[in-house]
ChimeraX commands (.cxc) that place a marker at each C-alpha (Angstrom):
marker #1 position -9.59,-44.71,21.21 radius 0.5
marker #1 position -9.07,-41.62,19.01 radius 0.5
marker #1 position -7.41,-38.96,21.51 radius 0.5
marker #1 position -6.62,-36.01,19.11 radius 0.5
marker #1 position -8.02,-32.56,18.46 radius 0.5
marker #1 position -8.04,-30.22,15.31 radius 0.5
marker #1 position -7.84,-26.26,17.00 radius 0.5
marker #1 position -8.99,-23.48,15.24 radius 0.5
marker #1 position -7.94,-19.80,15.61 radius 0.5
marker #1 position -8.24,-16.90,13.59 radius 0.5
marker #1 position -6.13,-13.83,13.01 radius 0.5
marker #1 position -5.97,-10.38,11.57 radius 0.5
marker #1 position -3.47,-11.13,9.22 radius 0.5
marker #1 position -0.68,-13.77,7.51 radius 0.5
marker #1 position 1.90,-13.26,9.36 radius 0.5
marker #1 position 0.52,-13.56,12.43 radius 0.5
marker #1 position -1.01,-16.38,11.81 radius 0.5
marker #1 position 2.31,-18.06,10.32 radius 0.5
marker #1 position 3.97,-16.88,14.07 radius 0.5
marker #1 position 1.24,-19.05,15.52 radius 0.5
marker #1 position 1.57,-22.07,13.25 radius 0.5
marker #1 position 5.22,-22.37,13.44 radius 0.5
marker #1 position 5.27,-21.68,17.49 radius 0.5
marker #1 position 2.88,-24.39,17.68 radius 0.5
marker #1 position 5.07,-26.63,15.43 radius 0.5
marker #1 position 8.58,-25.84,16.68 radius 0.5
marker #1 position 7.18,-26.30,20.56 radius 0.5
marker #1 position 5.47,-30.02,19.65 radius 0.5
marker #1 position 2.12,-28.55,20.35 radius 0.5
marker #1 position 0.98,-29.39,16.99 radius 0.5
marker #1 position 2.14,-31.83,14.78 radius 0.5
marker #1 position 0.93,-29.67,11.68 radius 0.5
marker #1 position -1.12,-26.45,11.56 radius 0.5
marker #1 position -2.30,-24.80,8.43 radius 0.5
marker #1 position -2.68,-21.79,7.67 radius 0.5
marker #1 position -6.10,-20.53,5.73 radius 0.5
marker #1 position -7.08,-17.67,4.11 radius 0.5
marker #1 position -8.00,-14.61,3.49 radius 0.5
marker #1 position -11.61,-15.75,5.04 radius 0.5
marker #1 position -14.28,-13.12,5.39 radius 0.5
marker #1 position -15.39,-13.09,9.03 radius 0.5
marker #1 position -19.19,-11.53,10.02 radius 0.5
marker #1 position -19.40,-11.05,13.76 radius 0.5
marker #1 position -21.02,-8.32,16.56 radius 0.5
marker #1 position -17.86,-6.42,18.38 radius 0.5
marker #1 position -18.33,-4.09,20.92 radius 0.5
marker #1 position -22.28,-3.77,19.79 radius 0.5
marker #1 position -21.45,-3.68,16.21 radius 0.5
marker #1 position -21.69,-6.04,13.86 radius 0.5
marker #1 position -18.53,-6.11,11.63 radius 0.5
marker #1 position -16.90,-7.98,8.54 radius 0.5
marker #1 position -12.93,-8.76,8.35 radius 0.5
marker #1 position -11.06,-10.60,6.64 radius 0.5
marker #1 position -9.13,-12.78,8.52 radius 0.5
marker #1 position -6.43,-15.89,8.61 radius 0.5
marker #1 position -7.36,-19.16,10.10 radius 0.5
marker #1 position -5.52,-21.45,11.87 radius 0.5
marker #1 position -5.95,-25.15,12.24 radius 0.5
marker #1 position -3.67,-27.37,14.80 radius 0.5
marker #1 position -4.14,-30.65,15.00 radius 0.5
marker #1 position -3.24,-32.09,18.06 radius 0.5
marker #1 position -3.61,-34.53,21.36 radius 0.5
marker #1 position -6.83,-33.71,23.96 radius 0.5
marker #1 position -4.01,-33.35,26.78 radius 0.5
marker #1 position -2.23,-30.62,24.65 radius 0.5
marker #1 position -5.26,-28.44,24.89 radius 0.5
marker #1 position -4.60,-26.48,27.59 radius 0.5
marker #1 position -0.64,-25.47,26.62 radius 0.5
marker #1 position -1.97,-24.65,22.73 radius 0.5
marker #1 position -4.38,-22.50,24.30 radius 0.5
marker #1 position -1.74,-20.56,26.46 radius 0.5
marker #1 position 0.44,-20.10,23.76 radius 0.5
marker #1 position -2.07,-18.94,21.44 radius 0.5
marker #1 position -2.81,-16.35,24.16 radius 0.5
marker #1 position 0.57,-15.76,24.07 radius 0.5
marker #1 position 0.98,-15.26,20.50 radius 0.5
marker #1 position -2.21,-13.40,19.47 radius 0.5
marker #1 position -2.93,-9.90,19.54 radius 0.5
marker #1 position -6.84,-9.90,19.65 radius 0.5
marker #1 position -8.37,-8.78,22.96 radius 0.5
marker #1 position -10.96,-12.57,22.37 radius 0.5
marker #1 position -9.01,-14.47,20.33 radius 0.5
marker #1 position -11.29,-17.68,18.89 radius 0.5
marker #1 position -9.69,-20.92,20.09 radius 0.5
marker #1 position -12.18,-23.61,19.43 radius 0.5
marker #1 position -11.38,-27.18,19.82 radius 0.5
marker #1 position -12.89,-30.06,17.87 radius 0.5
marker #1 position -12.31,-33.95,18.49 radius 0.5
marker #1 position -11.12,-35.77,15.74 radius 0.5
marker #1 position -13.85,-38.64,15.96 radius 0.5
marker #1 position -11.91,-40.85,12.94 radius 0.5
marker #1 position -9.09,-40.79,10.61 radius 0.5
marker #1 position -6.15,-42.14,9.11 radius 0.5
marker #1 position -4.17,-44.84,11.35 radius 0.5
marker #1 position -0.84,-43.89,8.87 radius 0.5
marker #1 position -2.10,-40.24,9.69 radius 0.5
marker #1 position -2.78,-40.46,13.50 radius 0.5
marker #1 position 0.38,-42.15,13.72 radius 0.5
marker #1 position 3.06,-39.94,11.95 radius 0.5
marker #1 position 0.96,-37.12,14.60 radius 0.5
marker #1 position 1.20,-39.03,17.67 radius 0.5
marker #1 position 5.15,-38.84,16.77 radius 0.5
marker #1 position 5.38,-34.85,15.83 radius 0.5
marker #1 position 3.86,-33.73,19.23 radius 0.5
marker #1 position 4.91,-33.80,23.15 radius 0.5
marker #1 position 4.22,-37.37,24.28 radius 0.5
marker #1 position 1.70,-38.15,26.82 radius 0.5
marker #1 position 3.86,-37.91,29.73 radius 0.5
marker #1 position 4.42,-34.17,29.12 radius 0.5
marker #1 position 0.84,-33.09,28.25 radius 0.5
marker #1 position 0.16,-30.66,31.51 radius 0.5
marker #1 position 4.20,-30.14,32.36 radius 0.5
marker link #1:1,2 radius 0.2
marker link #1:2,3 radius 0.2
marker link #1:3,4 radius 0.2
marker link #1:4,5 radius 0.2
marker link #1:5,6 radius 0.2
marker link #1:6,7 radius 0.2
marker link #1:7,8 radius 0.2
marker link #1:8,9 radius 0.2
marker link #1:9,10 radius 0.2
marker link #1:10,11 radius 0.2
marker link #1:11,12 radius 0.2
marker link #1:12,13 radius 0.2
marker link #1:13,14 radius 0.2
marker link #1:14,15 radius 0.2
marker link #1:15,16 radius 0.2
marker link #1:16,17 radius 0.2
marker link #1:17,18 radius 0.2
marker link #1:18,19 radius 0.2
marker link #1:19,20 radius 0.2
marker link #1:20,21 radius 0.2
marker link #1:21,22 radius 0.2
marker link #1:22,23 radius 0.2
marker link #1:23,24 radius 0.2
marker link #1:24,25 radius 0.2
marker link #1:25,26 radius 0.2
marker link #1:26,27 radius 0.2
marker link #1:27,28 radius 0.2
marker link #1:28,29 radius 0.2
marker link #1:29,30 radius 0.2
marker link #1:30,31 radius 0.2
marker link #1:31,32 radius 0.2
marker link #1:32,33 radius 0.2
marker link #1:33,34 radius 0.2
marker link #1:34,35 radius 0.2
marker link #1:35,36 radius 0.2
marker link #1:36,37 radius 0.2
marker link #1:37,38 radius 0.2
marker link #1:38,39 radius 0.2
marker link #1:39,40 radius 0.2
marker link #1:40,41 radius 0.2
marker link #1:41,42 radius 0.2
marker link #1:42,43 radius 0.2
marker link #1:43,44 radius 0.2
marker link #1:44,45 radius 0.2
marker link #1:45,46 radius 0.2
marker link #1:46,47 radius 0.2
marker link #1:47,48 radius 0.2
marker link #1:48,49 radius 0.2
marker link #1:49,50 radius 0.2
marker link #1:50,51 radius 0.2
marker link #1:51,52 radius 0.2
marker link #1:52,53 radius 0.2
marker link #1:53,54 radius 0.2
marker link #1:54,55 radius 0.2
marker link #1:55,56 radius 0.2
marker link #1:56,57 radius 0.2
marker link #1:57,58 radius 0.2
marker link #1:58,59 radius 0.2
marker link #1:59,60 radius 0.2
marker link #1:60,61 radius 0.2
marker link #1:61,62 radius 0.2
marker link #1:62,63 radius 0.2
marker link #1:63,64 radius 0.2
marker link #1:64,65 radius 0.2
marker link #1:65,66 radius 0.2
marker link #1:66,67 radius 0.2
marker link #1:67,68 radius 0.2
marker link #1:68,69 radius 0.2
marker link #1:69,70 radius 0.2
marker link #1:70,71 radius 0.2
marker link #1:71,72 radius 0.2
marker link #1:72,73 radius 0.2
marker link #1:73,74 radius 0.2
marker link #1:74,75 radius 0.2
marker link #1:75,76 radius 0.2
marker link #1:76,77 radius 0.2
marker link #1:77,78 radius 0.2
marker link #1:78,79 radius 0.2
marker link #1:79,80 radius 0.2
marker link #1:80,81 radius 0.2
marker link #1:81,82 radius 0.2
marker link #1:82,83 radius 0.2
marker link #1:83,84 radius 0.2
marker link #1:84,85 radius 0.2
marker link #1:85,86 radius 0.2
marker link #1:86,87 radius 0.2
marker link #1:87,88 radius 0.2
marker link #1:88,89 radius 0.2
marker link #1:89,90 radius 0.2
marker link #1:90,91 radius 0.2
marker link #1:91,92 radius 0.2
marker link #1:92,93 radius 0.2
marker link #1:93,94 radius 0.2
marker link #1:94,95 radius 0.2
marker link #1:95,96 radius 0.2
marker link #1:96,97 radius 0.2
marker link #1:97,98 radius 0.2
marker link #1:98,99 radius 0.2
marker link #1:99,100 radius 0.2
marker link #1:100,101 radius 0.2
marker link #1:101,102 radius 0.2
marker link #1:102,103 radius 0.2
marker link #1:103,104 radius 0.2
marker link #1:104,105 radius 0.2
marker link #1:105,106 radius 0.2
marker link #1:106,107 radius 0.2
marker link #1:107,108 radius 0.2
marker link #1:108,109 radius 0.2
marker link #1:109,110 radius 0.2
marker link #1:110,111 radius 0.2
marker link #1:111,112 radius 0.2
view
């Protein structure tokens, strides 16, 4: 059973999205996380419909991890609504699933 999640943010600029990525990376959250962009980003704020550009993150990581990426991308990000969508990886690479299983926190730790 495939257990793993690709998580997608989005930030104002580069370098906060690179402080995400590498957070993510250095605390085993993520076993890699790139780092998009510029994307142009069409959405109603505060009864306004506005355009940004904007940096895009993608984590890829284990269900149980959800919940501490989540809190660190709180953490880390400086929007008031910061997008964190999660999407289940539904198949992919054994080699590639693999070499992730080993990057990130192991099972026992997910909720710690």
């Amino acid at each position: 059973m495939l257990d793993f999640l690709q998580i997608v943010t989005t930030t104002a600029t580069k370098d906060e999205a690179q402080r995400i990525a590498a957070a993510l990376v250095e605390r085993r959250l993520a076993g890699c996380v790139q780092v998009l962009g510029p994307i142009t980003s069409t959405f109603r704020w505060e009864g306004r419909i506005q355009t940004s550009d904007e940096w895009q993150c993608v984590a890829k990581t284990r269900h149980g991890l959800y919940e501490l990426v989540e809190k660190a991308i709180r953490e880390l990000h400086t929007y008031d609504v910061p997008e964190i969508l999660a999407t289940p990886v539904v198949a992919g690479s054994q080699a590639y699933l693999d070499w992730l299983s080993g990057e990130i926190l192991p099972p026992a730790t997910d909720h710690e």
